[in-house]
Each structure stands twice: as C-alpha cells, then as structure tokens.
Phi, psi and omega in degrees: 000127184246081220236125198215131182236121186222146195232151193259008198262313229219322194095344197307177197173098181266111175217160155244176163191141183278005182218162168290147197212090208266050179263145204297178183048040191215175189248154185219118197222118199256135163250113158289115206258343170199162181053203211203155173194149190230126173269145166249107175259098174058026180110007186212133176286136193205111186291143175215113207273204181281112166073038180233115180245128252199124187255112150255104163348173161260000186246346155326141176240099189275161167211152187269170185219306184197137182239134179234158180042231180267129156230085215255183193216137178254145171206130153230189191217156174338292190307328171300282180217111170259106203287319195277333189284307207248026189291326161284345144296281167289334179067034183266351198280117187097342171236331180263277208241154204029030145301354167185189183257047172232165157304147155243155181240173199212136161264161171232137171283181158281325181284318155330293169301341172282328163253355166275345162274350163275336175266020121343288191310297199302335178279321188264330173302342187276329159274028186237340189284203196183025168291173190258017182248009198299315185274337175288347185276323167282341153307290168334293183308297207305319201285341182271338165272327148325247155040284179314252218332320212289305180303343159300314198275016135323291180312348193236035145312146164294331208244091156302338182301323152016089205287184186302312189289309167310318115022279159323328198268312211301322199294297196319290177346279200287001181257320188280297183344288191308319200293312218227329205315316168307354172235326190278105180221035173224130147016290195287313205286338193263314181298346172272318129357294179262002176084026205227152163281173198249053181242329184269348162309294183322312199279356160284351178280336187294341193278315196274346148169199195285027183228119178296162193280354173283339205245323165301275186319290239295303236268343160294322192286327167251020151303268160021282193289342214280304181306324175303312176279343186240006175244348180240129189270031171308139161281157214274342176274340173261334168286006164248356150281328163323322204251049158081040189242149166309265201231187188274352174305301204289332160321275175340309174287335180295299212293340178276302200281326192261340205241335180094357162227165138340138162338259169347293173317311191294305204283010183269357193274329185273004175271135187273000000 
C-alpha cells in the first residue's frame, strides 16, 4: 500500500508505505511494526527489530538487505516539512536527523505502539481526504510523530535528566558540525561558533553520552569519505580536498585512523 501527497505549486511531497520507497530527496522514517529487517545505510549494516524506528537523511545512501514482516515507511521532502526552518517546534534537527554520523533507532514500548498506531490510522485517514487542508493537516500529524520519536530518543541519553539549555548547546554542535565539517576539523572551530569554550564543549558531551565532541567532527567527516569512495569515482586526492585536508598523505591517515583501513583498502573492499 502506497499512500501519497503532492502539491505540483510547491514540490512537496508526503507517503506512507507498508514496502521501501527508495525515493532520492527525501527524509525517511522507517517503523518495524512486527519480525525484524536489515538496511544497508552508507555501507553499515543496521538490524531494525520489532517496534523499532530507525531516521534517514536525503544525503543517507540506502540499500535494502532484507525485509521480514511489517514494515512501514514515512517520506517527506524539504518542501513538504523543512525540519531545519521548523526546528523550533519539533527539535528534531540536530537530533532525529543529522545529529551525528550514526543512525538513529527509537523502541516503542507497548503503550508507545498504541499511539503511535492510532496516529498511523489518523495519518492514513487524512490521505483520503481531497480538501484544500489536506497537506496542512499532514504536516500537523507528520510534526506530532516527530515531536513522539524526538521525545523518545530522549530517553536514551546516557544522562536524561540533562536540563535544556544544555541540550540545546549539544544539538547547536551536531547542526554546525553537518554545516562546516568540510572546512571546520577542530573543536575549537565549533566552540567558537557557539561562543562556549571548547573545555565546556566537552565537558557538556561528557554529560550527554560516551563520544567527545572530536569524536563527532572525526566521525562525520569519515562518514563523508566513506560515501564519497563508495558512490563517486572520485580519487582519494580529490575526496581529500574535498573534504578540507592539506594533501592526500594527511587524508590517508585521518581515513585509517576513523574507518580502520586505507583509502584504497576500503573502497576495494566495498567492490561487488
């Protein structure tokens, strides 16, 4: 089942679906509603079990592996909902999506699933209508399941109690990070940006979970590289000017030390 909204004025573009819908440009929110299936996401593999939800960018590179049971798929597109323009209603920007270079998944409890399957429902009833409210009314819905999910991926702080404003500084972090990481490879570079030192920068990552904020820049940036080697027939001297390095020697060593092999080693690794 394929259920979808587009205004041809604007571009937007809204679906749900019970099968993958691999369309370019778009945000992706995948629910495993029963059994378990696993995506291959920018090269890593990532299992996604029962009552598990799992957030992809338009710049993610999906490949299917396997699907078992229920899977359903939420997509919207920039035009649709600009996550970053509306960041202050949901707060997801910097946190669902593009907060770090890992996926992120959310569990649903049982009571969880109970409401996030009636605003399913409420969500598919809304596509039958054929009103001149019809996208406004699903930006609503779509921004109250963001909203859940955001509040979910709370809970699974190391620290949650974590107050806001901190919080807030950590999010700012991981959004300048997606903005700059091609020119921006220091700490420093970021702490200056938000106006905090970068000893208070740290020490709010220390609160917010196990990755120093060094470790966040390192680990986008070989996200990137990663992408770079394996969707672009780029040479390892132009993904290391790309991605801001002095020559391709000091790449090679960054690309070793965060991904565990060579330029080279990697992408021969990754040819089918």
């Amino acid at each position: 089942m394929l259920q979808t909204y587009s205004n041809k004025r604007d571009s937007s573009y809204f679906s749900f679906s019970d099968e993958i819908q691999n369309k370019n440009q778009t945000y992706k929110i995948f629910w495993q509603r029963s059994g378990c299936s696993r995506l291959i996401v920018d090269g890593i593999a990532y299992t996604i079990k029962e009552n598990q939800i799992l957030f992809l960018t338009p710049l993610n590179q999906l490949e299917v592996d396997e699907i078992n049971s229920t899977l359903n798929q939420l997509s919207f597109n920039r035009e649709f909902y600009c996550i970053q323009q509306h960041d202050q209603e949901v707060s997801c920007y910097g946190y669902l999506f593009f907060g770090s270079s890992e996926v992120p998944i959310v569990s649903l409890d049982l009571k969880d699933q109970e409401s996030f399957d009636l605003l399913i429902k409420v969500i598919l009833e809304e596509f039958e209508n054929s009103d001149h409210i019809k996208g406004e009314m699903l930006q609503v819905l779509l921004k109250r399941f963001l909203i859940k999910c955001t509040r979910l991926a709370r809970k699974t702080l190391t620290n949650p109690d974590i107050n806001q404003d901190k919080l807030d500084i950590i999010r700012q972090f991981n959004v300048l990070v997606e903005m700059h990481f091609r020119q921006k490879h220091k700490v420093a570079d970021y702490a200056e940006l938000l106006h905090k030192s970068p000893k208070t920068i740290s020490n709010l990552f220390g609160e917010y979970n196990d990755k120093t904020p060094l470790q966040v820049i390192q680990e986008r940036i070989g996200l990137e590289a990663k992408r770079l080697s394996i969707h672009t027939d780029k040479t390892a001297k132009e993904v290391a000017y790309e991605l801001g390095f002095d020559d391709a020697a000091q790449f090679s060593r960054f690309f070793s030390k965060v991904v565990g092999k060579s330029p080279t080693d990697f992408k021969k690794s990754t040819i089918i």
